[in-house]
BALUMVO-728144 format. One record per residue (C-alpha): residue in three letters; x, y, z. Coordinates in nm, 4 decimals. Layout:
N
PT residu       px       py       pz
PT    ALA        X        Y        Z
...
# end
This chain:
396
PT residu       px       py       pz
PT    UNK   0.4577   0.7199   0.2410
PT    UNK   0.3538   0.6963  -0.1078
PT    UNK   0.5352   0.8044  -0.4462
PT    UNK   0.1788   0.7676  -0.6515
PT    UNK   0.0535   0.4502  -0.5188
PT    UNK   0.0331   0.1926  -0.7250
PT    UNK   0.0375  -0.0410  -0.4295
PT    UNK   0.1555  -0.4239  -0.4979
PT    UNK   0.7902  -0.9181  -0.8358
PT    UNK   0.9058  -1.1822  -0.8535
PT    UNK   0.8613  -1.5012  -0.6264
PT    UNK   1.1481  -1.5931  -0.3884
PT    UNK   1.0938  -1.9292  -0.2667
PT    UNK   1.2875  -2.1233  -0.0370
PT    UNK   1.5036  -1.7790   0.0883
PT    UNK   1.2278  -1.7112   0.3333
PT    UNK   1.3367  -2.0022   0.5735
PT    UNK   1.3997  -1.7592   0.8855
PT    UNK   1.7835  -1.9335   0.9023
PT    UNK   1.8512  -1.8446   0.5409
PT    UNK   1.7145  -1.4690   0.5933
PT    UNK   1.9157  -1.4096   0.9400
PT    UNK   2.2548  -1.4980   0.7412
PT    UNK   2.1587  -1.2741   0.4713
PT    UNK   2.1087  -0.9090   0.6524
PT    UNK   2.4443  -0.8117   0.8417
PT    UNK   2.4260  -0.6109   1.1545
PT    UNK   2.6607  -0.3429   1.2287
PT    UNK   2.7387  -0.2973   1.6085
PT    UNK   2.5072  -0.1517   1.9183
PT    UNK   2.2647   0.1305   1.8575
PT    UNK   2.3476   0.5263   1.8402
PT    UNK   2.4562   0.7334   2.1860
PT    UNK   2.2107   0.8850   2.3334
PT    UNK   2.3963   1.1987   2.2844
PT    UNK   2.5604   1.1090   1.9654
PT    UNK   2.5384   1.4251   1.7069
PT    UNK   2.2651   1.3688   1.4695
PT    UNK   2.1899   1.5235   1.1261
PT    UNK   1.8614   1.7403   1.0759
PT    UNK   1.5900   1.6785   0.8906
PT    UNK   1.4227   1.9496   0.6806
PT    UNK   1.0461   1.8997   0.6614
PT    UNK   0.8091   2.1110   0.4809
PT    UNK   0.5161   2.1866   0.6606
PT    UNK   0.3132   2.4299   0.4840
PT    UNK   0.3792   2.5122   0.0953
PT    UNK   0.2679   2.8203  -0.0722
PT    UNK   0.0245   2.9606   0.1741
PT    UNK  -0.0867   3.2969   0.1646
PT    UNK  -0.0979   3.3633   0.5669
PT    UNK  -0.0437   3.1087   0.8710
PT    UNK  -0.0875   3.1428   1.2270
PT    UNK   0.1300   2.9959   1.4875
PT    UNK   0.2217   3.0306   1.8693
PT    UNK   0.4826   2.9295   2.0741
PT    UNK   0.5339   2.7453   2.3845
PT    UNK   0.8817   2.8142   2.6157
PT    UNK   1.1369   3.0460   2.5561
PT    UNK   1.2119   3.1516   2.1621
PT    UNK   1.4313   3.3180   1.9184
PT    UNK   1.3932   3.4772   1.6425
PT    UNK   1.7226   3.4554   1.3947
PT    UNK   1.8609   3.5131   1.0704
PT    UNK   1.9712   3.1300   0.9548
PT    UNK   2.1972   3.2846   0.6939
PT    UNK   2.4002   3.5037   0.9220
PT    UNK   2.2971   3.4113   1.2847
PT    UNK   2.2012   3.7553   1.3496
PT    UNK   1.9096   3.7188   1.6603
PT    UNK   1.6483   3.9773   1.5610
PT    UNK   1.3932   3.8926   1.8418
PT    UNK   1.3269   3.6461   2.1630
PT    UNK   1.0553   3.6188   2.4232
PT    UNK   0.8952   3.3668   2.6962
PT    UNK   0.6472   3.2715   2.5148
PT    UNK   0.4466   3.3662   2.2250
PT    UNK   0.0265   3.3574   2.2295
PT    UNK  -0.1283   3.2649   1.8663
PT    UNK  -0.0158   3.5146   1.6198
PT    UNK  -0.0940   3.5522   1.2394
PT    UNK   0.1729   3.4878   0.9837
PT    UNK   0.2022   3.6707   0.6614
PT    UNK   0.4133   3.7332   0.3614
PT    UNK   0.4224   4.1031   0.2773
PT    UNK   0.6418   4.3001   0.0137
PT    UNK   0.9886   4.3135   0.1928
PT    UNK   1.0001   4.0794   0.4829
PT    UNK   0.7365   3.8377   0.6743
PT    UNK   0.5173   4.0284   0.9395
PT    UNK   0.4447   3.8049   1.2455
PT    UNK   0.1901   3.9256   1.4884
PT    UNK   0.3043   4.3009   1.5464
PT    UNK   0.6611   4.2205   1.4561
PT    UNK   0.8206   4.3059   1.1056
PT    UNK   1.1489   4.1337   0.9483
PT    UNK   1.3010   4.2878   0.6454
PT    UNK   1.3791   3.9444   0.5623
PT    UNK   1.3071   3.6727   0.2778
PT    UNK   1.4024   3.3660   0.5534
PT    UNK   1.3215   3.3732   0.9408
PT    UNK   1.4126   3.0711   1.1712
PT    UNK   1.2185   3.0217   1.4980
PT    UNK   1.4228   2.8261   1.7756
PT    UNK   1.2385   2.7046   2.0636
PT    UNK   1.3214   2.4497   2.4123
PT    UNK   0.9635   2.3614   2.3776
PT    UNK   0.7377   2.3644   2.0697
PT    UNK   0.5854   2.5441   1.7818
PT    UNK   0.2014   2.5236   1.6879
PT    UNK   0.0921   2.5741   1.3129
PT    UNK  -0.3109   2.6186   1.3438
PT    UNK  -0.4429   2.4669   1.0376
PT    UNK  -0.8145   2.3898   0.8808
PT    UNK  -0.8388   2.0285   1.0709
PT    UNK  -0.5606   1.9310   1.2936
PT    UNK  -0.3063   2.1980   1.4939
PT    UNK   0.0110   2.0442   1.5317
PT    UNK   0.2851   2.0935   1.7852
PT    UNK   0.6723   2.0766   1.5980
PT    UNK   1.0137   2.0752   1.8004
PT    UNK   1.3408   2.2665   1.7343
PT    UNK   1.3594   2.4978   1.4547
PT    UNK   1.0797   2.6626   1.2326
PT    UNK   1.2474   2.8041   0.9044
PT    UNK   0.9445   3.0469   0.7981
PT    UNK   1.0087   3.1115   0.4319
PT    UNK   0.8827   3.4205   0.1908
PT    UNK   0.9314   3.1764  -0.1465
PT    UNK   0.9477   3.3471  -0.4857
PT    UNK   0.5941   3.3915  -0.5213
PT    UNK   0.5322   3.5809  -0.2123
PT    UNK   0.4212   3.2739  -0.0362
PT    UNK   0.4413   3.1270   0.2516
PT    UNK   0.6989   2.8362   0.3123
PT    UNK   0.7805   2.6796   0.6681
PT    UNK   1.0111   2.4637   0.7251
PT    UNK   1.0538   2.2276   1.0378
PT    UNK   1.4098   2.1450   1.1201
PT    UNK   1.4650   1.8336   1.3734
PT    UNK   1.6863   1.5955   1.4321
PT    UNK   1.6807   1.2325   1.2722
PT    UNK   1.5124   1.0504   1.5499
PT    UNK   1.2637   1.3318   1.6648
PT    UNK   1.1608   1.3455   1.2921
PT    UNK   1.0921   0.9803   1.2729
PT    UNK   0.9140   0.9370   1.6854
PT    UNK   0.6956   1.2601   1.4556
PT    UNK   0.6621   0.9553   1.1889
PT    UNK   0.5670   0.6306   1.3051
PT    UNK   0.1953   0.6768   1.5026
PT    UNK   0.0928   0.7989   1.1503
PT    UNK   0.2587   0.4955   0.9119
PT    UNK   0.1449   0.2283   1.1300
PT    UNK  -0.0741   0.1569   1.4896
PT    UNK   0.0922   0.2537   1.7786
PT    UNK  -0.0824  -0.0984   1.8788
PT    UNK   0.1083  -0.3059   1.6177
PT    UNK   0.3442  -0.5663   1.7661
PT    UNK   0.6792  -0.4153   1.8611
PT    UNK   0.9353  -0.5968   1.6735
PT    UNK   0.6593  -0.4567   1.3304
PT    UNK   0.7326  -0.0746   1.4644
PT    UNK   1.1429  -0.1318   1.4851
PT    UNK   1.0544  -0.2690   1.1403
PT    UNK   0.9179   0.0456   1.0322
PT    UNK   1.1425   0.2440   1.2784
PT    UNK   1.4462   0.1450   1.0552
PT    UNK   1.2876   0.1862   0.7085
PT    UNK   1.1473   0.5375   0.7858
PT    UNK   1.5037   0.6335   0.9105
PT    UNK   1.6828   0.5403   0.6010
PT    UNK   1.4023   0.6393   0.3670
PT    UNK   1.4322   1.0141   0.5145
PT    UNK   1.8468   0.9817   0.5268
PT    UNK   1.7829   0.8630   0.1156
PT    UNK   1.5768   1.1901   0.0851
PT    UNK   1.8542   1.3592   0.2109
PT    UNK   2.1464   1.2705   0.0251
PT    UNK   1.8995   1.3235  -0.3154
PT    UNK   1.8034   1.6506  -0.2068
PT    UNK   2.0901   1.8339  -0.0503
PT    UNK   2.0656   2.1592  -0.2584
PT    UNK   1.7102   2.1496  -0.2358
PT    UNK   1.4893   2.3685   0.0239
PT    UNK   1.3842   2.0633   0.1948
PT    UNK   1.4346   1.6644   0.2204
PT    UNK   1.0724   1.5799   0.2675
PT    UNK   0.7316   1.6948   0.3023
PT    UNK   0.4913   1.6019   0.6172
PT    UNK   0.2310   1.4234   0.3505
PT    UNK   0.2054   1.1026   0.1743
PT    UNK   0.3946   1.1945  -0.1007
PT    UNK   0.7509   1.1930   0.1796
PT    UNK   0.5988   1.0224   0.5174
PT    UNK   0.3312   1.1099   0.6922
PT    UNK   0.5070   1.3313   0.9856
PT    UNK   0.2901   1.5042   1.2562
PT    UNK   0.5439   1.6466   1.4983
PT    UNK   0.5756   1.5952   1.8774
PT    UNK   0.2150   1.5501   1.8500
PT    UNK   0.1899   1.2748   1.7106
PT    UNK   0.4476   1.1098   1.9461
PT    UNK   0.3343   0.8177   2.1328
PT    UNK   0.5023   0.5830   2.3976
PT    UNK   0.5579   0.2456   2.1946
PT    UNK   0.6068   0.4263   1.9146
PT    UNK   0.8924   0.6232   2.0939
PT    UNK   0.9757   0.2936   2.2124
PT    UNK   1.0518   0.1669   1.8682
PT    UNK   1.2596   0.4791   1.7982
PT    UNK   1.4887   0.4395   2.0865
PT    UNK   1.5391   0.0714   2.0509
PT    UNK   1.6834   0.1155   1.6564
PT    UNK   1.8392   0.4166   1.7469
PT    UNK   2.1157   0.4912   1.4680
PT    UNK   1.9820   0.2179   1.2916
PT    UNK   1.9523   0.2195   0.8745
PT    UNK   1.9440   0.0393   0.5450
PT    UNK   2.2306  -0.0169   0.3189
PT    UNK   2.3426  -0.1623   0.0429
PT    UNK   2.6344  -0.1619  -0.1926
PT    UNK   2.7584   0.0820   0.1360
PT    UNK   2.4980   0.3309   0.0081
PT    UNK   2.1727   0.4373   0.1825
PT    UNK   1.9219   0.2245   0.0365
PT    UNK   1.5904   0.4203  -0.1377
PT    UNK   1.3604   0.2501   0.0918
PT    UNK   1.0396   0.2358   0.0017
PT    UNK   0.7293   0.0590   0.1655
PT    UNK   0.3647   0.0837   0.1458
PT    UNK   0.0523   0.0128   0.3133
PT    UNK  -0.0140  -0.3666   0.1598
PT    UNK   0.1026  -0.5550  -0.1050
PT    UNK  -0.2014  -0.7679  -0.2193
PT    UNK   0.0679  -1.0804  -0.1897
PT    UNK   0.3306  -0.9987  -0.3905
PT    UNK   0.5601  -0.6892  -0.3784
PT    UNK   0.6987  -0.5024  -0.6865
PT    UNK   1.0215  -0.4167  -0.8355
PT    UNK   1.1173  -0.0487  -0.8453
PT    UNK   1.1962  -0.1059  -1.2177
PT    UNK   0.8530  -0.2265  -1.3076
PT    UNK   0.7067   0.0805  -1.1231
PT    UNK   0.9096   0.3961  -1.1751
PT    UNK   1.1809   0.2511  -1.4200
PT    UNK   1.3931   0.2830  -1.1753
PT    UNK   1.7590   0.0989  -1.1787
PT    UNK   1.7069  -0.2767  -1.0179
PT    UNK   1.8493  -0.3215  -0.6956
PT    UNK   1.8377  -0.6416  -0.5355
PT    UNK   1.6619  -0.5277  -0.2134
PT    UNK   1.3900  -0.4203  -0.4620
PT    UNK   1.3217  -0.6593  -0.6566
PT    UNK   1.0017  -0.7473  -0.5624
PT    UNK   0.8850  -1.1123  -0.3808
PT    UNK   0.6200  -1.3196  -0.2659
PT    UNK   0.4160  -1.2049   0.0227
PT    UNK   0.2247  -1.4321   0.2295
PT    UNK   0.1626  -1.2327   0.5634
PT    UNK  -0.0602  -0.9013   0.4688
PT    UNK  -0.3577  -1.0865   0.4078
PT    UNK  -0.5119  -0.9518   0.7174
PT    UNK  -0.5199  -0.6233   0.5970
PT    UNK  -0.8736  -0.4381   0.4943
PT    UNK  -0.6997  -0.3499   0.2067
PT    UNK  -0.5974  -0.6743   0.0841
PT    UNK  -0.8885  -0.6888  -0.1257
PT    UNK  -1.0851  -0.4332  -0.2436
PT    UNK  -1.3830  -0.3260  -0.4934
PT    UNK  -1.5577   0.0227  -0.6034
PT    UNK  -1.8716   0.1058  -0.7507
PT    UNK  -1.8337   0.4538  -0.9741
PT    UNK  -2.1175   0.6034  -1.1740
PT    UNK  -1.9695   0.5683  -1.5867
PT    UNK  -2.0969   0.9905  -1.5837
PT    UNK  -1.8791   1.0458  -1.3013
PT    UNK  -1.5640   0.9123  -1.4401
PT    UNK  -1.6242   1.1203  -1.7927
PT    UNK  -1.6840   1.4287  -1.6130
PT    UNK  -1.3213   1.3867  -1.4125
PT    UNK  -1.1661   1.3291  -1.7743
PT    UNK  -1.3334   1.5845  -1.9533
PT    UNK  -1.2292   1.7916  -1.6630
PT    UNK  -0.8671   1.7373  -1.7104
PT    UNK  -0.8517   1.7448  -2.0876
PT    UNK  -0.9956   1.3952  -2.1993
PT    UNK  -1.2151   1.4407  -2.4855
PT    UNK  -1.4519   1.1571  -2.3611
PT    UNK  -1.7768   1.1399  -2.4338
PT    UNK  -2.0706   0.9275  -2.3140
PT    UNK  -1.9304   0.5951  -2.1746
PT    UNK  -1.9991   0.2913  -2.3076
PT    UNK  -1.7044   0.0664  -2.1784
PT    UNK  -1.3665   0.0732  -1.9775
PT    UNK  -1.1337  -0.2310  -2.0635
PT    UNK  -0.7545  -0.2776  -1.9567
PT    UNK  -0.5898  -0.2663  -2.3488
PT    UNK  -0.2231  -0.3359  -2.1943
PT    UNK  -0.0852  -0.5039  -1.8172
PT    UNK   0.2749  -0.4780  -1.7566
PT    UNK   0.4454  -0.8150  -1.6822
PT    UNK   0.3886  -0.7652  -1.3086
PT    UNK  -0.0145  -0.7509  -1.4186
PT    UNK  -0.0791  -0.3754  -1.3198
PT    UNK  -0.2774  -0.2002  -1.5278
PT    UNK  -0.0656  -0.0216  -1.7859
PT    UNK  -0.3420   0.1541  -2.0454
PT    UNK  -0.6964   0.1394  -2.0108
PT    UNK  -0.9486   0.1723  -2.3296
PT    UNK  -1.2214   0.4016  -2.2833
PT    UNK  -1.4832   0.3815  -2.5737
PT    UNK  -1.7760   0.5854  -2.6198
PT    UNK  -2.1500   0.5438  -2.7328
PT    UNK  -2.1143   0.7153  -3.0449
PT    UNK  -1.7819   0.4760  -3.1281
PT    UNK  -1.4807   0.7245  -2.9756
PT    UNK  -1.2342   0.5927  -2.8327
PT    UNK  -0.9923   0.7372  -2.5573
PT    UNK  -0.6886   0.5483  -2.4038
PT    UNK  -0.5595   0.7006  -2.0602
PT    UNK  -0.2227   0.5629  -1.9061
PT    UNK  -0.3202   0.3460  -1.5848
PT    UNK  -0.1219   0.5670  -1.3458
PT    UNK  -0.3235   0.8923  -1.4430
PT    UNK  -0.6647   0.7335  -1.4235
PT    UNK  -0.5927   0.6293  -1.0961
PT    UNK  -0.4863   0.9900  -1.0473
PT    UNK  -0.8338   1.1334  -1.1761
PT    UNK  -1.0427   0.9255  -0.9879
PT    UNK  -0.8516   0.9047  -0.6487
PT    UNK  -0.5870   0.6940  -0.5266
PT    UNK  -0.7694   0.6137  -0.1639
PT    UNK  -1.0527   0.5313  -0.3786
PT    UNK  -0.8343   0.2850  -0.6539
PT    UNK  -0.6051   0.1621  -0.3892
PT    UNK  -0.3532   0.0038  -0.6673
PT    UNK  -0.3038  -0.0617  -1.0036
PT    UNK  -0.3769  -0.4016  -0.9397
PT    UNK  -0.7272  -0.4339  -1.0724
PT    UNK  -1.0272  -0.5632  -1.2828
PT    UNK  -1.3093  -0.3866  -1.4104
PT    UNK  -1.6579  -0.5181  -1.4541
PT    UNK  -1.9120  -0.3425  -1.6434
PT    UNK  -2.2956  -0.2759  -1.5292
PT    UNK  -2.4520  -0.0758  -1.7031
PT    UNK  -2.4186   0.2581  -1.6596
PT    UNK  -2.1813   0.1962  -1.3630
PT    UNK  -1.8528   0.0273  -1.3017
PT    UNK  -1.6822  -0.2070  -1.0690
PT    UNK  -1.3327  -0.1662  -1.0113
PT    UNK  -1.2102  -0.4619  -0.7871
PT    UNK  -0.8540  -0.4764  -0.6768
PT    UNK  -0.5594  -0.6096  -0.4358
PT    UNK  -0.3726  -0.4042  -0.2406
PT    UNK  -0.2925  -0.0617  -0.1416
PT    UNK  -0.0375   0.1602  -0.3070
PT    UNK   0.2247   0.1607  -0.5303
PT    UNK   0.3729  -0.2202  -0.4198
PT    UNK   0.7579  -0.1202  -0.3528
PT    UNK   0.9725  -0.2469  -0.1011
PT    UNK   0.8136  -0.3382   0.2592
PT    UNK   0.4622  -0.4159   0.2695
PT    UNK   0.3495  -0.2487   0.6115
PT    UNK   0.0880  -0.4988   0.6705
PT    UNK   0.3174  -0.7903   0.6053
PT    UNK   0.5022  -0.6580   0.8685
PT    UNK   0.2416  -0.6833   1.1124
PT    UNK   0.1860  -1.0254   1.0219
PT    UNK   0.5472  -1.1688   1.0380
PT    UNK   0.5862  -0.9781   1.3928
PT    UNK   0.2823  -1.1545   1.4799
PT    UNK   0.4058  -1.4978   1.4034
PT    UNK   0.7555  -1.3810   1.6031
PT    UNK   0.9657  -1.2891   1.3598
PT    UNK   1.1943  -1.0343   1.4636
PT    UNK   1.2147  -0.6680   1.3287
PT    UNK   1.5953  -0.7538   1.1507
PT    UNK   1.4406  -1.0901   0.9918
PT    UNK   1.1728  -0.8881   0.8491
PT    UNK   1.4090  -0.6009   0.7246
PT    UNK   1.5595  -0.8591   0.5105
PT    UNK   1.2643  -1.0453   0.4219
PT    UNK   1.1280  -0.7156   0.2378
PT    UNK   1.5023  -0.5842   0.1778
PT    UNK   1.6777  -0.8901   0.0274
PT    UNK   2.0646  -0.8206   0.0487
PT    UNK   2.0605  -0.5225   0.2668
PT    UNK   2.2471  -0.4716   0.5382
PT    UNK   2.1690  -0.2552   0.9179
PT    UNK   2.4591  -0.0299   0.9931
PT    UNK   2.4622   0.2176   1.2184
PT    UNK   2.4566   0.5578   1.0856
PT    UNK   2.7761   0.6974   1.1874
PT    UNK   2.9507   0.3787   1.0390
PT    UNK   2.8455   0.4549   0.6738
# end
């Protein structure tokens, strides 16, 4: 999950005894029935496409969603192309007069794309959007969504208590996306930008594990759902919402000292770019910028992420670029945070840096290191999530 990664607050000190944290998150009763209703997720899988191509495994209808109406069904359903046309969406030899489609299935749906097929459960809401595009939506229920979540946030090898971690946080980060976009067309998309979701493909046994053992479970606080955010690795301290997105300050996001990421490849990092390379991805996205001559940081925030950088030229110009949107230009796997230096040579650059992403909330390598010295997934929920509380879902 990333909201623009930024990726790195304020330093708690003696609140991280376990004792202390263990008093501080409440937890609400047993986990979820098995068979307990659950609300649906809404995940957008493709977005403005121009054709698609799925097939079907099992038994399937086709329906209206808006009135119910079935308007097809069949066994099964070999790889067939998908495509918008002027009154309705044509798929394979079949024609609907319609704007909005929903495919149910007892097995799964494929969507063939340019590197990975995946395999989806439930319901596929194929949409013809405004612009005579392709939308599809995948609607599951909370806890397939996040068993389609965890194997891409984190290893399916991580310790166990580290996926519960991550189990809970995914749960009530999609449940936040929910209440924020109820009259929206979806909650989240399947990208970095919501969480990374692959489907039933990406399902895997301890991650399932993880699933069923928090089953229910979520974040709260001030008996809201709590925006929780998390990211790949802090760089040793995590940030406050406020100091990255301006956001109102919440307690459980605050930001705090990190001491258990440092295992992470991405603890500390460094890039070489070419000075020509970095005016040419300006120029190309309206920076007047002309031969390169230096690259300082002119302003940190308080936090010490890079705020505005100064971008002079041979010839004297000068050109100042907000740190967010050069980190946009260039890449953000390839300036993992906005937690850097920058060390001139020549006609190249080195950009050395902590971290990875924007630094809100749970650091998903700390995780893995406080599982690893035994913490448990509830102490580590509150280590990240000061003043939060686990309720179960039908309780809030």
């Amino acid at each position: 999950m990333k909201r623009y990664q930024l990726y790195l607050g304020v330093g708690v000190a003696s609140l991280w005894l376990v004792t202390g944290l263990f008093s501080v998150v409440g937890y609400a009763g047993t986990v979820m029935p098995e068979g307990g209703a659950q609300p649906l997720v809404r995940i957008a899988i493709k977005q403005n496409a121009s054709v698609g191509e799925i097939s079907i495994r099992g038994t399937y209808e086709v329906s209206d969603p808006v009135t119910g109406e079935v308007l097809g069904s069949g066994r099964r359903m070999p790889r067939v192309q998908l495509v918008p046309v002027r009154d309705g969406i044509q798929l394979g030899n079949d024609f609907y007069g319609r704007e909005r489609i929903r495919i149910t299935t007892r097995k799964d749906i494929t969507v063939y794309g340019t590197k990975n097929d995946k395999r989806y459960r439930e319901n596929m809401d194929i949409v013809r959007n405004a612009d005579g595009n392709l939308l599809l939506i995948n609607q599951v229920n909370l806890e397939d969504y996040i068993r389609g979540v965890l194997y891409h946030e984190v290893s399916h090898r991580w310790p166990m208590e580290a996926l519960k971690t991550q189990a809970v946080a995914a749960r009530t980060y999609a449940m936040y996306r929910k209440k924020i976009r109820k009259h929206k067309e979806f909650d989240v998309t399947n990208d970095t930008f919501s969480q990374v979701y692959g489907g039933r493909s990406a399902e895997r046994y301890r991650t399932n594990l993880a699933v069923k053992k928090t089953r229910g479970e979520i974040l709260s606080f001030n008996g809201e759902v709590l925006s929780a955010y998390y990211h790949s690795t802090c760089g040793g301290v995590t940030l406050s919402s406020n100091d990255v997105w301006q956001e109102e300050i919440l307690i459980p996001l605050r930001g705090a000292k990190c001491n258990y990421c440092y295992n992470s490849p991405h603890y500390k990092w460094k890039r070489n770019f070419h000075l020509q390379d970095i005016q040419e991805k300006l120029n190309a996205e309206g920076y007047q910028a002309g031969t390169i001559k230096d690259i300082r940081v002119d302003k940190r925030t308080k936090e010490g992420l890079v705020q505005i950088l100064k971008i002079t030229g041979r010839n004297g110009e000068v050109v100042k670029v907000s740190g967010k949107e050069f980190r946009g230009i260039l890449g953000p796997n390839l300036i993992k945070s906005s937690r850097y230096r920058i060390k001139m040579k020549g006609y190249y650059c080195d950009i050395i840096g902590r971290g990875w992403g924007h630094g809100v909330g749970m650091c998903q390598w700390g995780t893995r290191g406080m599982a690893k010295q035994r913490y448990n997934y509830k102490t580590i929920l509150n280590y990240y999530y000061p003043g939060a509380k686990i309720v179960r879902l039908e309780n809030l």
